[in-house]
N, CA and C atoms of all chains as a GROMACS GRO file, in nm:
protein
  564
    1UNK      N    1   0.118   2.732  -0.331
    1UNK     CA    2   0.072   2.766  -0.196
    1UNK      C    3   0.181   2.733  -0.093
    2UNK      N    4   0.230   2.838  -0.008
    2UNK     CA    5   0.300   2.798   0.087
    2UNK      C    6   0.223   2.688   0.179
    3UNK      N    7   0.395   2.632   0.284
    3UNK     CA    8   0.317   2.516   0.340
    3UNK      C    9   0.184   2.580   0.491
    4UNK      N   10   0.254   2.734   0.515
    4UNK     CA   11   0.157   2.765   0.630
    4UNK      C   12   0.057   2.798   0.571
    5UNK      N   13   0.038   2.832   0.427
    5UNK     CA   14  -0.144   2.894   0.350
    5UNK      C   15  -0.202   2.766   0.344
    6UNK      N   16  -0.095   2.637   0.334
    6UNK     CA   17  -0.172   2.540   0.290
    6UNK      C   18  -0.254   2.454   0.438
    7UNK      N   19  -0.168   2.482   0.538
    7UNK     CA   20  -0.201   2.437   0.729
    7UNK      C   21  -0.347   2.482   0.721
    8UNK      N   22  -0.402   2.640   0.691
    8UNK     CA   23  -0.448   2.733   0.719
    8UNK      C   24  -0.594   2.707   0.658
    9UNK      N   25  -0.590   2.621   0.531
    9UNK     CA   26  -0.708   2.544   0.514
    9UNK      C   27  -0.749   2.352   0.555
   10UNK      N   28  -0.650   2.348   0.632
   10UNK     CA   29  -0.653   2.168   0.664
   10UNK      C   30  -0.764   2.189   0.756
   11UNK      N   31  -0.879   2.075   0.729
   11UNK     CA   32  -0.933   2.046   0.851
   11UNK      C   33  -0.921   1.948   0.966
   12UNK      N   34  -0.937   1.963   1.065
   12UNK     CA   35  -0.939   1.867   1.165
   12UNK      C   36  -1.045   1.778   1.222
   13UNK      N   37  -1.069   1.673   1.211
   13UNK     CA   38  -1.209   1.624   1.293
   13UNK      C   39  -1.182   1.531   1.394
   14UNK      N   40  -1.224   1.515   1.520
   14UNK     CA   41  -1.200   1.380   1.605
   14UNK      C   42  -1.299   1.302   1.592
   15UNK      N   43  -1.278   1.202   1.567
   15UNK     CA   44  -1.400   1.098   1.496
   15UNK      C   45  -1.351   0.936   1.585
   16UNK      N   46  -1.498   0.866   1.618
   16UNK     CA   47  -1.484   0.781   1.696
   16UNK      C   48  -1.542   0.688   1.581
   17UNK      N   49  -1.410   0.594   1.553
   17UNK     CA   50  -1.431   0.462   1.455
   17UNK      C   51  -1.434   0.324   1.531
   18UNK      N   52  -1.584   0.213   1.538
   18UNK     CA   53  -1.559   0.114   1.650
   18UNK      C   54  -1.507   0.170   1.759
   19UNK      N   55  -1.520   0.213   1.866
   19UNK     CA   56  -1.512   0.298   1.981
   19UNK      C   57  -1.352   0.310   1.994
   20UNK      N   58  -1.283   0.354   1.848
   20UNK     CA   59  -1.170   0.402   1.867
   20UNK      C   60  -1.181   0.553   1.824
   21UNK      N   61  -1.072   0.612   1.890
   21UNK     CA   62  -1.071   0.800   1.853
   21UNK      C   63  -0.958   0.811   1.769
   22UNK      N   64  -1.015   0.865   1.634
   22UNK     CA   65  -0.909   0.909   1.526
   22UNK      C   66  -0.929   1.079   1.540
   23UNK      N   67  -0.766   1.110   1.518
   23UNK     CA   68  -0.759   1.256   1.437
   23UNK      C   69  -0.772   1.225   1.307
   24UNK      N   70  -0.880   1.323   1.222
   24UNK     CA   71  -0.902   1.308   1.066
   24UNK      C   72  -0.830   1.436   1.004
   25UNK      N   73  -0.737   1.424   0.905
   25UNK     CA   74  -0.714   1.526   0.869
   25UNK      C   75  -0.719   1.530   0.756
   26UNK      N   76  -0.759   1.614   0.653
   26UNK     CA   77  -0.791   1.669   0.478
   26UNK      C   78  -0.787   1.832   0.506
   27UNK      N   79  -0.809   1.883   0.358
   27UNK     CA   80  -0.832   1.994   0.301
   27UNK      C   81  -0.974   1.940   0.268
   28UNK      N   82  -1.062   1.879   0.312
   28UNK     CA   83  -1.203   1.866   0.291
   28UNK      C   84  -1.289   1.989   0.427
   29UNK      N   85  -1.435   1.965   0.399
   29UNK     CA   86  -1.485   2.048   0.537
   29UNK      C   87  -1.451   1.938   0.661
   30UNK      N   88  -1.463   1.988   0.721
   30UNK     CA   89  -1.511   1.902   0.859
   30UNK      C   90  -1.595   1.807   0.877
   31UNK      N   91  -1.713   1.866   0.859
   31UNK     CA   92  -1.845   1.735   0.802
   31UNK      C   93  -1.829   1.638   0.708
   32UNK      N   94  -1.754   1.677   0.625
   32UNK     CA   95  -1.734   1.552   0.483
   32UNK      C   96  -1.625   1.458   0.563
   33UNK      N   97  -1.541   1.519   0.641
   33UNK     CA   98  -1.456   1.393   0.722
   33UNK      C   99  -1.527   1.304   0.807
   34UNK      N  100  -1.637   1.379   0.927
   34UNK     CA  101  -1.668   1.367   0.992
   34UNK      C  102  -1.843   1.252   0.905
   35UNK      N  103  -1.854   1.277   0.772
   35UNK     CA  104  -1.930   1.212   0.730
   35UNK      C  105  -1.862   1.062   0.702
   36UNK      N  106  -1.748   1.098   0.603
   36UNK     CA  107  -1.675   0.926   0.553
   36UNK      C  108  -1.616   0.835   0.693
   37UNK      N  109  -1.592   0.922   0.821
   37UNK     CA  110  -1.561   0.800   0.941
   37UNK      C  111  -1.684   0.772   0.971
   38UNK      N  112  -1.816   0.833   0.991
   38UNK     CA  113  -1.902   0.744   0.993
   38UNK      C  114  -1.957   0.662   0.899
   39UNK      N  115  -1.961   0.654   0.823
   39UNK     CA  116  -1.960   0.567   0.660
   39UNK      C  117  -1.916   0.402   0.737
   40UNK      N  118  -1.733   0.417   0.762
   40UNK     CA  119  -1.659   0.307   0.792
   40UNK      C  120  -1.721   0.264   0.955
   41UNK      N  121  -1.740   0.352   1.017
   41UNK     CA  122  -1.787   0.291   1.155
   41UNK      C  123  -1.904   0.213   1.144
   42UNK      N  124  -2.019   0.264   1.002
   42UNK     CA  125  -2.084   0.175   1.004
   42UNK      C  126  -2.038   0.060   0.935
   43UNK      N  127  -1.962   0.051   0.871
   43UNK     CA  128  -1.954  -0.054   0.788
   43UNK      C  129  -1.880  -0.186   0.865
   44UNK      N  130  -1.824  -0.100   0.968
   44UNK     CA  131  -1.755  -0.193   1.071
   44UNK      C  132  -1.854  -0.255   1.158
   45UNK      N  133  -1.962  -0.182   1.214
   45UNK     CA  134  -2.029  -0.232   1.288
   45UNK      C  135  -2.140  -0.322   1.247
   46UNK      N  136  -2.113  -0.320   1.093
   46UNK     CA  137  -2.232  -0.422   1.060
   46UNK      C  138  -2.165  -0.534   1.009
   47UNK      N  139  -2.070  -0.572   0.966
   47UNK     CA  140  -1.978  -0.654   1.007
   47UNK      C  141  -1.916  -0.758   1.084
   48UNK      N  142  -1.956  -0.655   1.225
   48UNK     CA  143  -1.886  -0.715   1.366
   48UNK      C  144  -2.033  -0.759   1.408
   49UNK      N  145  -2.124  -0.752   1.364
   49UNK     CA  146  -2.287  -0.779   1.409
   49UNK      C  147  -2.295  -0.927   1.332
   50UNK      N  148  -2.264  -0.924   1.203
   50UNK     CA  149  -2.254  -1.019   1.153
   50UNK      C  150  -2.148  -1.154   1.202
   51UNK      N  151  -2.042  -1.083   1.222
   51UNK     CA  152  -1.964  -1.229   1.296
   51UNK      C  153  -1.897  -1.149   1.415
   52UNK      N  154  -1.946  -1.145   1.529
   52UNK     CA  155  -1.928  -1.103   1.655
   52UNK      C  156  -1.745  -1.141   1.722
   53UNK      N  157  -1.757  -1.286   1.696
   53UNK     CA  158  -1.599  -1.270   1.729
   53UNK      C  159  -1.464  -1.232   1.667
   54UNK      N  160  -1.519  -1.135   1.580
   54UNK     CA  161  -1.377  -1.136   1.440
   54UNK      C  162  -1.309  -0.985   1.546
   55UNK      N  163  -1.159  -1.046   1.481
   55UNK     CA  164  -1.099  -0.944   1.579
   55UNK      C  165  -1.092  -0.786   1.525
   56UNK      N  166  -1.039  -0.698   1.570
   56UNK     CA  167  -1.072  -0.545   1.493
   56UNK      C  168  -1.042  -0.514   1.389
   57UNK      N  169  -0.865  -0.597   1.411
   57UNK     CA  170  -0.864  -0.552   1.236
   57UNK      C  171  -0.867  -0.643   1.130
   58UNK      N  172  -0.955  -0.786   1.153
   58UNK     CA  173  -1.004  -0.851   1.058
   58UNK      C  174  -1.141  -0.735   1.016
   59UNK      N  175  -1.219  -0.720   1.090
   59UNK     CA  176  -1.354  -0.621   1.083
   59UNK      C  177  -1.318  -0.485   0.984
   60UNK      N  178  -1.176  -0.423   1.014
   60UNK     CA  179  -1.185  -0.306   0.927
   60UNK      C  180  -1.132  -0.360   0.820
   61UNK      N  181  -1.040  -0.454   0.756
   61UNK     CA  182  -0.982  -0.516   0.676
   61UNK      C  183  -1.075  -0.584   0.550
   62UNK      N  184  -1.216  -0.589   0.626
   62UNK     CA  185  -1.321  -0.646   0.534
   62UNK      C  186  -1.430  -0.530   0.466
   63UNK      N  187  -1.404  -0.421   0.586
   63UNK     CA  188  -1.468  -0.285   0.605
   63UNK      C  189  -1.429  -0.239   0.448
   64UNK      N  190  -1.262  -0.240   0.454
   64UNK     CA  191  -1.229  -0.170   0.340
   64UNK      C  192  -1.227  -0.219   0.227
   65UNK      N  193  -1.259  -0.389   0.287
   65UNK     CA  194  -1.266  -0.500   0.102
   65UNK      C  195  -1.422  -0.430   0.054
   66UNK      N  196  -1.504  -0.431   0.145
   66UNK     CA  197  -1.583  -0.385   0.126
   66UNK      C  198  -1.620  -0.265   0.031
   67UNK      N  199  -1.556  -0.174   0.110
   67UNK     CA  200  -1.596  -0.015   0.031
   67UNK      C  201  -1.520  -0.019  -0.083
   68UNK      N  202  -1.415  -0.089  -0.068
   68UNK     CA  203  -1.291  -0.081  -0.182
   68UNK      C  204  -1.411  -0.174  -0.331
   69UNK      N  205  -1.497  -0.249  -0.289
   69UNK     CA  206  -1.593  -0.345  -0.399
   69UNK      C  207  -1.675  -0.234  -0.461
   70UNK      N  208  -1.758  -0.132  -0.371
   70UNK     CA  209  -1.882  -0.064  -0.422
   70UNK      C  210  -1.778   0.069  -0.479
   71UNK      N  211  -1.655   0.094  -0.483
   71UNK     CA  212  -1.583   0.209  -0.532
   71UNK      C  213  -1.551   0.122  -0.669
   72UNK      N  214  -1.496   0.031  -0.662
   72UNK     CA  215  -1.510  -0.022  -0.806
   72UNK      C  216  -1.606  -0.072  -0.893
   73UNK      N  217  -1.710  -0.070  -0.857
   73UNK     CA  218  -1.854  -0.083  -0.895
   73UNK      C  219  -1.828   0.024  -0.947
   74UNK      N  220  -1.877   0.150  -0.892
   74UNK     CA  221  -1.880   0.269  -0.905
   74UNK      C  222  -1.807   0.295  -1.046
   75UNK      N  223  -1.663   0.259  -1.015
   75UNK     CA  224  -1.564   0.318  -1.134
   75UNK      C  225  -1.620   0.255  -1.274
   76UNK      N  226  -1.642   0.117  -1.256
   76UNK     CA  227  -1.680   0.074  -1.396
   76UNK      C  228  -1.799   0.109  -1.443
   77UNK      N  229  -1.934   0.167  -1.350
   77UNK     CA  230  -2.029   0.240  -1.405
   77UNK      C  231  -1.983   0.378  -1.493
   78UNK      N  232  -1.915   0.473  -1.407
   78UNK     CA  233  -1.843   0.610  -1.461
   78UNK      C  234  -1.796   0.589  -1.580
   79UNK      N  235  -1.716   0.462  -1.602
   79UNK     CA  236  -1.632   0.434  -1.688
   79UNK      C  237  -1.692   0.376  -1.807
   80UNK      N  238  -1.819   0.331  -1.782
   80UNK     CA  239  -1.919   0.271  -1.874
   80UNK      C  240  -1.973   0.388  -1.962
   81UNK      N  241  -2.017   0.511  -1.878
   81UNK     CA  242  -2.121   0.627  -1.891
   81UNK      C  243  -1.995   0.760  -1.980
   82UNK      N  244  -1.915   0.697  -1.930
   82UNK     CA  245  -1.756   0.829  -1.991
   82UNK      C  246  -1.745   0.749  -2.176
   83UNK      N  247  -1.745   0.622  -2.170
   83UNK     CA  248  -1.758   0.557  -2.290
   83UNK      C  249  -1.864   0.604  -2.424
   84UNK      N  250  -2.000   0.633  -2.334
   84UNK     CA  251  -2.105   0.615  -2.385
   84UNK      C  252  -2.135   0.740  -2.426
   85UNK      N  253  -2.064   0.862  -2.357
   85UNK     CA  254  -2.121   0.977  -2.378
   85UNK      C  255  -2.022   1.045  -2.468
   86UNK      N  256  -1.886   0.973  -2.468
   86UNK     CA  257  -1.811   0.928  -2.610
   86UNK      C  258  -1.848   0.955  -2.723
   87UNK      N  259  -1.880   0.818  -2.765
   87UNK     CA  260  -1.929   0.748  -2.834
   87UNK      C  261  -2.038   0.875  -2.918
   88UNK      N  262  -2.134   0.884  -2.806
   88UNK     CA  263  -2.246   0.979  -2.891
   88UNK      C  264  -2.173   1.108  -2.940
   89UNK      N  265  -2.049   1.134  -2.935
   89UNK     CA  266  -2.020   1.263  -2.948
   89UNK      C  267  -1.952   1.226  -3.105
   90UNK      N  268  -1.929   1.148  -3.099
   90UNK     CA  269  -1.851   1.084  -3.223
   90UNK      C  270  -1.979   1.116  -3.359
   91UNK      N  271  -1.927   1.158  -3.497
   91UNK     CA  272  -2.028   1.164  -3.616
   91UNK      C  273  -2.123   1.003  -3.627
   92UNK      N  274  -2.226   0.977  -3.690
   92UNK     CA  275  -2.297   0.886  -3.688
   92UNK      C  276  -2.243   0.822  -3.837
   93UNK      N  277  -2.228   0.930  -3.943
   93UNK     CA  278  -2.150   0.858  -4.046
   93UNK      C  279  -2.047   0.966  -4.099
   94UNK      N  280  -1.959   0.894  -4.145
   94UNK     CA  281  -1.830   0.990  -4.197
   94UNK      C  282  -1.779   0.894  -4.252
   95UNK      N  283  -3.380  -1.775  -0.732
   95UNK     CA  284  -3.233  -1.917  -0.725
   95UNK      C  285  -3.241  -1.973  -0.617
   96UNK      N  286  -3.269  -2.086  -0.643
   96UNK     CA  287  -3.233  -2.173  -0.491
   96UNK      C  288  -3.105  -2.146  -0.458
   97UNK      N  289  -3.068  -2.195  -0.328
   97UNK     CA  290  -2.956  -2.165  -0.248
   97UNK      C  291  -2.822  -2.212  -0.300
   98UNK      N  292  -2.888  -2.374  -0.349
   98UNK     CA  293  -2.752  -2.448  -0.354
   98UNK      C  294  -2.738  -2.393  -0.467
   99UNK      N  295  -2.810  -2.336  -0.585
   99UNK     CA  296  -2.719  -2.281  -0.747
   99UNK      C  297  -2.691  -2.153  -0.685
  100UNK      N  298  -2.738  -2.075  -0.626
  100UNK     CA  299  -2.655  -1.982  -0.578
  100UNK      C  300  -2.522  -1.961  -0.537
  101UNK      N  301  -2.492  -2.074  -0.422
  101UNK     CA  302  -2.375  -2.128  -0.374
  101UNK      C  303  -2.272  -2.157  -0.504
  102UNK      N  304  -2.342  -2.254  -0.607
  102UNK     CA  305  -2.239  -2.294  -0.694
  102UNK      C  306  -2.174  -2.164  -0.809
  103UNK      N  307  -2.269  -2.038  -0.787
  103UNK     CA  308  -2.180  -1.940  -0.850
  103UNK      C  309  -2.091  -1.890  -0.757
  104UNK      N  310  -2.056  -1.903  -0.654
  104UNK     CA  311  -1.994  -1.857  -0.490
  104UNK      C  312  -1.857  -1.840  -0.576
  105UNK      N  313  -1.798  -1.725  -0.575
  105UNK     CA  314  -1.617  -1.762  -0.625
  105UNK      C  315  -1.567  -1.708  -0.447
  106UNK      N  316  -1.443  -1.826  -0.411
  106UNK     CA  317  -1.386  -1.810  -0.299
  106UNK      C  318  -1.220  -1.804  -0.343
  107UNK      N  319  -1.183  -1.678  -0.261
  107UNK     CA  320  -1.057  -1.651  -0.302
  107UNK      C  321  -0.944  -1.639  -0.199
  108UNK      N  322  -0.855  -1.698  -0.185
  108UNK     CA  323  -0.734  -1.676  -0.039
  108UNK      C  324  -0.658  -1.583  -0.092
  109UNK      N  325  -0.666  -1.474   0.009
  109UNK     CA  326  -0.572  -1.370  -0.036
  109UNK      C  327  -0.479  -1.373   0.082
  110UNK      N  328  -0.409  -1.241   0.059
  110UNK     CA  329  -0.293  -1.185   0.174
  110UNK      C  330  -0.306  -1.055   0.168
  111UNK      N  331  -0.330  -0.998   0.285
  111UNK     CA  332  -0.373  -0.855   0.330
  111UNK      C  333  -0.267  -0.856   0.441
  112UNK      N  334  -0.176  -0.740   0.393
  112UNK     CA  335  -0.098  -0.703   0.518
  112UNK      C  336  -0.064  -0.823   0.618
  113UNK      N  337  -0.014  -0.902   0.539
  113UNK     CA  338   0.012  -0.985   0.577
  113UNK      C  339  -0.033  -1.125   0.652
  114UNK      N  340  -0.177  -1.099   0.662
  114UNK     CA  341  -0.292  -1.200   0.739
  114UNK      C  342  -0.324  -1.272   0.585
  115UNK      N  343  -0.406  -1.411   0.654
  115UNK     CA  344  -0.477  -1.446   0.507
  115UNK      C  345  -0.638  -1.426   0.556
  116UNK      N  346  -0.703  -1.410   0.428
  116UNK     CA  347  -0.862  -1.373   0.439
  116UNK      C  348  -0.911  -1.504   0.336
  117UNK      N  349  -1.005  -1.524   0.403
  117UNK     CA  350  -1.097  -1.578   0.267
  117UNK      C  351  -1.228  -1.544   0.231
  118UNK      N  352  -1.219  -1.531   0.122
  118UNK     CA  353  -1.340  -1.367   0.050
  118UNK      C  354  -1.406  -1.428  -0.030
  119UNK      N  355  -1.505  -1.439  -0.037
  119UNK     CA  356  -1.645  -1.498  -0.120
  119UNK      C  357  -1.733  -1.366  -0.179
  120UNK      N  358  -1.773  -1.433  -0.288
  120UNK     CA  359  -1.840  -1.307  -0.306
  120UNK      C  360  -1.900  -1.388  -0.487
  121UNK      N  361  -2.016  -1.328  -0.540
  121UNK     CA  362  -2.014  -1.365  -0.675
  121UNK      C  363  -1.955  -1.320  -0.771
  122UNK      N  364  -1.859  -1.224  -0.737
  122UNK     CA  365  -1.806  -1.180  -0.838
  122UNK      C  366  -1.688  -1.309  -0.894
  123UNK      N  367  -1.588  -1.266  -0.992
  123UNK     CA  368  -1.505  -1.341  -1.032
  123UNK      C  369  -1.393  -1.376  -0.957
  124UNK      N  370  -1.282  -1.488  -0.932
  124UNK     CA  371  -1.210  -1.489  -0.823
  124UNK      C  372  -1.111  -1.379  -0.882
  125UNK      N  373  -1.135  -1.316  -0.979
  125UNK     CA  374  -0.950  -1.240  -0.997
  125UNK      C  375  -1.001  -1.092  -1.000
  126UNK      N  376  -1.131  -1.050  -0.992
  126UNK     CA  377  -1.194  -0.924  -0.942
  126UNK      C  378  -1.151  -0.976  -0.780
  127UNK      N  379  -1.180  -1.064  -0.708
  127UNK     CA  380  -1.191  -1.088  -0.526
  127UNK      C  381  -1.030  -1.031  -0.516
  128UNK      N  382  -0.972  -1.124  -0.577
  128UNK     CA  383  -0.829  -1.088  -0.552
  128UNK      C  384  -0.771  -0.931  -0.588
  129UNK      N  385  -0.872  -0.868  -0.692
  129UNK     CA  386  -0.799  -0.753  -0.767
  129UNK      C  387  -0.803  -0.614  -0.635
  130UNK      N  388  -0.973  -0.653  -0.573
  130UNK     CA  389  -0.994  -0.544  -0.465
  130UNK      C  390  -0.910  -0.618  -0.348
  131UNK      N  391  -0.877  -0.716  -0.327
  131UNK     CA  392  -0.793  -0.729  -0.210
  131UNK      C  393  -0.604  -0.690  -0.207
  132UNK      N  394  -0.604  -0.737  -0.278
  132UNK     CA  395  -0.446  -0.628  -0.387
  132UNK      C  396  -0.471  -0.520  -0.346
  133UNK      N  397  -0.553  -0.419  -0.372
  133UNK     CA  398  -0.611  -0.292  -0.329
  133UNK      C  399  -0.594  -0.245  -0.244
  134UNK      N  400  -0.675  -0.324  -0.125
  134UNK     CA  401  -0.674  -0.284   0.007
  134UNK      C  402  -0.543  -0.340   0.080
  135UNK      N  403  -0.459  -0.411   0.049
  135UNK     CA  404  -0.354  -0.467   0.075
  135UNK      C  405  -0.244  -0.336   0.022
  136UNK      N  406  -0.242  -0.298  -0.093
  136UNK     CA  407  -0.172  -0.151  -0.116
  136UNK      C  408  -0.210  -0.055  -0.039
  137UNK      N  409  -0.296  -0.023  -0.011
  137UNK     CA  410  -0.334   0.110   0.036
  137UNK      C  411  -0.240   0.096   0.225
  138UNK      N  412  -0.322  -0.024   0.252
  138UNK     CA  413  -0.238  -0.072   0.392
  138UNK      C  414  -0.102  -0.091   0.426
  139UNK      N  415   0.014  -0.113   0.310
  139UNK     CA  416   0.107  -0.100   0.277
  139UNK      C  417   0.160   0.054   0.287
  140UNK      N  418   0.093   0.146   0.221
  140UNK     CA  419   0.111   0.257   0.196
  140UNK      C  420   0.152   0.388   0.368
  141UNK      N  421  -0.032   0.348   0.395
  141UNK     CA  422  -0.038   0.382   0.495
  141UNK      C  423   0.083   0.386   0.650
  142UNK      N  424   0.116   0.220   0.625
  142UNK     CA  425   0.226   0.186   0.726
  142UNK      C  426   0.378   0.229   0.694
  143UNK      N  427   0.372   0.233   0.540
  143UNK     CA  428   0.475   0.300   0.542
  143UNK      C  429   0.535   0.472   0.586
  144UNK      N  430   0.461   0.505   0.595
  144UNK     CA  431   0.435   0.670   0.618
  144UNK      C  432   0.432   0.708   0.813
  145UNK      N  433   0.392   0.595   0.862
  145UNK     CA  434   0.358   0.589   0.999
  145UNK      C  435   0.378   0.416   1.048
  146UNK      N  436   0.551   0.405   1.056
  146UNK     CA  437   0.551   0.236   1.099
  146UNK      C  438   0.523   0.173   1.232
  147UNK      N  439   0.470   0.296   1.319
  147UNK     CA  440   0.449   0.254   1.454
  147UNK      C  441   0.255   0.245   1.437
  148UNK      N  442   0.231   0.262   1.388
  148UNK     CA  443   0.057   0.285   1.376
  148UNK      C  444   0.044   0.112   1.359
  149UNK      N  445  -0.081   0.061   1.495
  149UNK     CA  446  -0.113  -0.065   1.524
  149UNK      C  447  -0.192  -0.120   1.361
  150UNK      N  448  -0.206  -0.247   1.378
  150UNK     CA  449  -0.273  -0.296   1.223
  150UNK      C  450  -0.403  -0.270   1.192
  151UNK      N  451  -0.445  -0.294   1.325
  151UNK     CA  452  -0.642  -0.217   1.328
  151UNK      C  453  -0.609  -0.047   1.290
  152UNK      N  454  -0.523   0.045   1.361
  152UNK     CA  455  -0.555   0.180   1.280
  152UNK      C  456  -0.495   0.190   1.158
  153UNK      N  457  -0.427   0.132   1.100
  153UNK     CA  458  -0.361   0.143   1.001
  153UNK      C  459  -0.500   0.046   0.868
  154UNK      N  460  -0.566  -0.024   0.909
  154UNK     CA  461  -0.701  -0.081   0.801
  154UNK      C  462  -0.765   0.034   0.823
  155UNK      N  463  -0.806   0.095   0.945
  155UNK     CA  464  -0.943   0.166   0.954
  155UNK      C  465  -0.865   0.318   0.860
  156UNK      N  466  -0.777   0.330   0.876
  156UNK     CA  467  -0.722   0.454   0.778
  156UNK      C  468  -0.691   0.388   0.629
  157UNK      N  469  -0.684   0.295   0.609
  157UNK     CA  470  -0.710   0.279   0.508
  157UNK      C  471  -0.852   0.279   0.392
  158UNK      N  472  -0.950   0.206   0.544
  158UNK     CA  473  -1.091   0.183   0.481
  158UNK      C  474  -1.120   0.345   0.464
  159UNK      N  475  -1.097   0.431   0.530
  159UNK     CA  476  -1.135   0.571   0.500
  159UNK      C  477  -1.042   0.647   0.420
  160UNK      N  478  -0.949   0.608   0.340
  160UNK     CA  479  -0.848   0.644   0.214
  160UNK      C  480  -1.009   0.594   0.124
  161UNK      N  481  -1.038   0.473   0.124
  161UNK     CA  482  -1.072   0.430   0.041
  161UNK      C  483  -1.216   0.473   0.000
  162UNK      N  484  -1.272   0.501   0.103
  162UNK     CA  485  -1.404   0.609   0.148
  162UNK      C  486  -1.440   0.675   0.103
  163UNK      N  487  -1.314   0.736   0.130
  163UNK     CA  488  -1.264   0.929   0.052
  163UNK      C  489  -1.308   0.925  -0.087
  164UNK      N  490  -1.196   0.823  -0.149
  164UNK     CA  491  -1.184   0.836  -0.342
  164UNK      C  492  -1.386   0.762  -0.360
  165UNK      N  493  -1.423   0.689  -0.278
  165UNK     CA  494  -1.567   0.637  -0.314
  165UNK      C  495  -1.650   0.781  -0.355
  166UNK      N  496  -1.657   0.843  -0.201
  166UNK     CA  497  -1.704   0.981  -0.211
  166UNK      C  498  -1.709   1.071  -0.331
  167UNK      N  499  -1.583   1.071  -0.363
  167UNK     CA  500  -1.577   1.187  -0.476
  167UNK      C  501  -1.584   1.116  -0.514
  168UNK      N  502  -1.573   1.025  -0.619
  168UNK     CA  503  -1.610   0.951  -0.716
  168UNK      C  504  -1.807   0.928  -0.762
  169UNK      N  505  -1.821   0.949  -0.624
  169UNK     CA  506  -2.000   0.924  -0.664
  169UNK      C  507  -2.051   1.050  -0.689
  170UNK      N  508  -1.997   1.180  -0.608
  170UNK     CA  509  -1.994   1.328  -0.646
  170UNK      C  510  -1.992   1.365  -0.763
  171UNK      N  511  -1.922   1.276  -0.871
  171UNK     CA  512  -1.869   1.294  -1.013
  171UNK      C  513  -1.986   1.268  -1.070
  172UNK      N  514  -2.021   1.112  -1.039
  172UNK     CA  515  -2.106   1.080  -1.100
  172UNK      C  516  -2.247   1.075  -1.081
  173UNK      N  517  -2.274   1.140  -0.982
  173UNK     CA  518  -2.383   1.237  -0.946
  173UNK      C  519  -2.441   1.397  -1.058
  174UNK      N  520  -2.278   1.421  -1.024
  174UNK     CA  521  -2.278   1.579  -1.095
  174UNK      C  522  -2.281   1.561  -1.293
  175UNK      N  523  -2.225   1.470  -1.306
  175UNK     CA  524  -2.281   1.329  -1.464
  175UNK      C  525  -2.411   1.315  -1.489
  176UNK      N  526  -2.421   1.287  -1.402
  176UNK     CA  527  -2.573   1.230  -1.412
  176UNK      C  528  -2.679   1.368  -1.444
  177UNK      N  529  -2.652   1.463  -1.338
  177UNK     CA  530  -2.746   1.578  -1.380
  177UNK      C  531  -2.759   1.683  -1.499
  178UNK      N  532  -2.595   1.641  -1.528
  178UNK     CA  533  -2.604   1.724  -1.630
  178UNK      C  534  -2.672   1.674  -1.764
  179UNK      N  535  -2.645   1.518  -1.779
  179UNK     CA  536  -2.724   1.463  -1.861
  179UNK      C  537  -2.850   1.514  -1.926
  180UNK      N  538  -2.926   1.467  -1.734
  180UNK     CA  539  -3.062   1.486  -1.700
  180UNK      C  540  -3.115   1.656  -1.772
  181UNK      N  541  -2.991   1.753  -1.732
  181UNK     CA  542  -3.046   1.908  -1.782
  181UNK      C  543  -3.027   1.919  -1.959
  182UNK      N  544  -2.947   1.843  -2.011
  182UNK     CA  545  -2.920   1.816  -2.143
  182UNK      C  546  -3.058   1.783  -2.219
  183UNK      N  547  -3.133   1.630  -2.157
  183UNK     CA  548  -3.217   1.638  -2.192
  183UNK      C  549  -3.338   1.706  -2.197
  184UNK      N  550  -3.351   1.849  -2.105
  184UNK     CA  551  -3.515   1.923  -2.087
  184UNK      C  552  -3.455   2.021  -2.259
  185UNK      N  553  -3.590   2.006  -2.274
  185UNK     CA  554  -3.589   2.124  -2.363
  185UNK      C  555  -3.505   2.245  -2.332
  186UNK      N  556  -3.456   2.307  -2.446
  186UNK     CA  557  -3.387   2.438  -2.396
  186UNK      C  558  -3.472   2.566  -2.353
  187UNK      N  559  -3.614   2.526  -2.466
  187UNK     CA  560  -3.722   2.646  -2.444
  187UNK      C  561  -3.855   2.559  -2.426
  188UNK      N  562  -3.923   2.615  -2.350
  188UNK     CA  563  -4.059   2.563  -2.288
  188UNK      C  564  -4.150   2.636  -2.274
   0.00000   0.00000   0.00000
């Protein structure tokens, strides 16, 4: 794909993270950007609810220990279920 | 569980994130605490390298939403796993 076919599907979103304004940019839709900054805004704001004086980027820094914990959750479930469905594919005796 | 055996499974871990120190509790193991903070400490690395003028708060919050992203599709996967399972198991004829 040239680089202007490839411009030609980027999306753009302006997204307000903790009452900061990001440009979001992917080859995702709009909404799926505009879905994962709100994801982190909440995760920031429940956070900063929890310990009110932490500075911003202690708050996103924990934001992302955070998401970065339930994505590896995640992986070792997948990774559990990719094993398992393995496994059953394998003969029972041979 | 009472509180205090709760507490005594507590693993507390000092890391280094972009250069700050954190201290991260959590029940998991201390070298899982440290493994996702490595993590988010790469990704933040990454990020700044690509854009060295970007402040430390936007440079976490673009990270926590790097990290967002791969959560996203990752649960998409195992969403779209899961159903197929689920259609595996109906009868083929009914």
């Amino acid at each position: 794909m040239k680089n202007q076919e490839k411009d030609a599907t980027l999306s753009r979103a302006t997204v307000s993270i903790f009452g900061q304004e990001y440009v979001v940019k992917g080859t995702e839709p709009m909404d799926y950007l505009e879905k994962i900054s709100a994801y982190v805004d909440k995760k920031m704001r429940q956070i900063s609810r929890k310990a009110p004086n932490l500075a911003p980027t202690k708050v996103a820094v924990l934001a992302a220990l955070n998401i970065a914990d339930e994505y590896k959750k995640l992986q070792d479930d997948y990774d559990a279920m990719i094993k398992l469905i393995e496994e059953e594919k394998q003969p029972r005796f041979s």
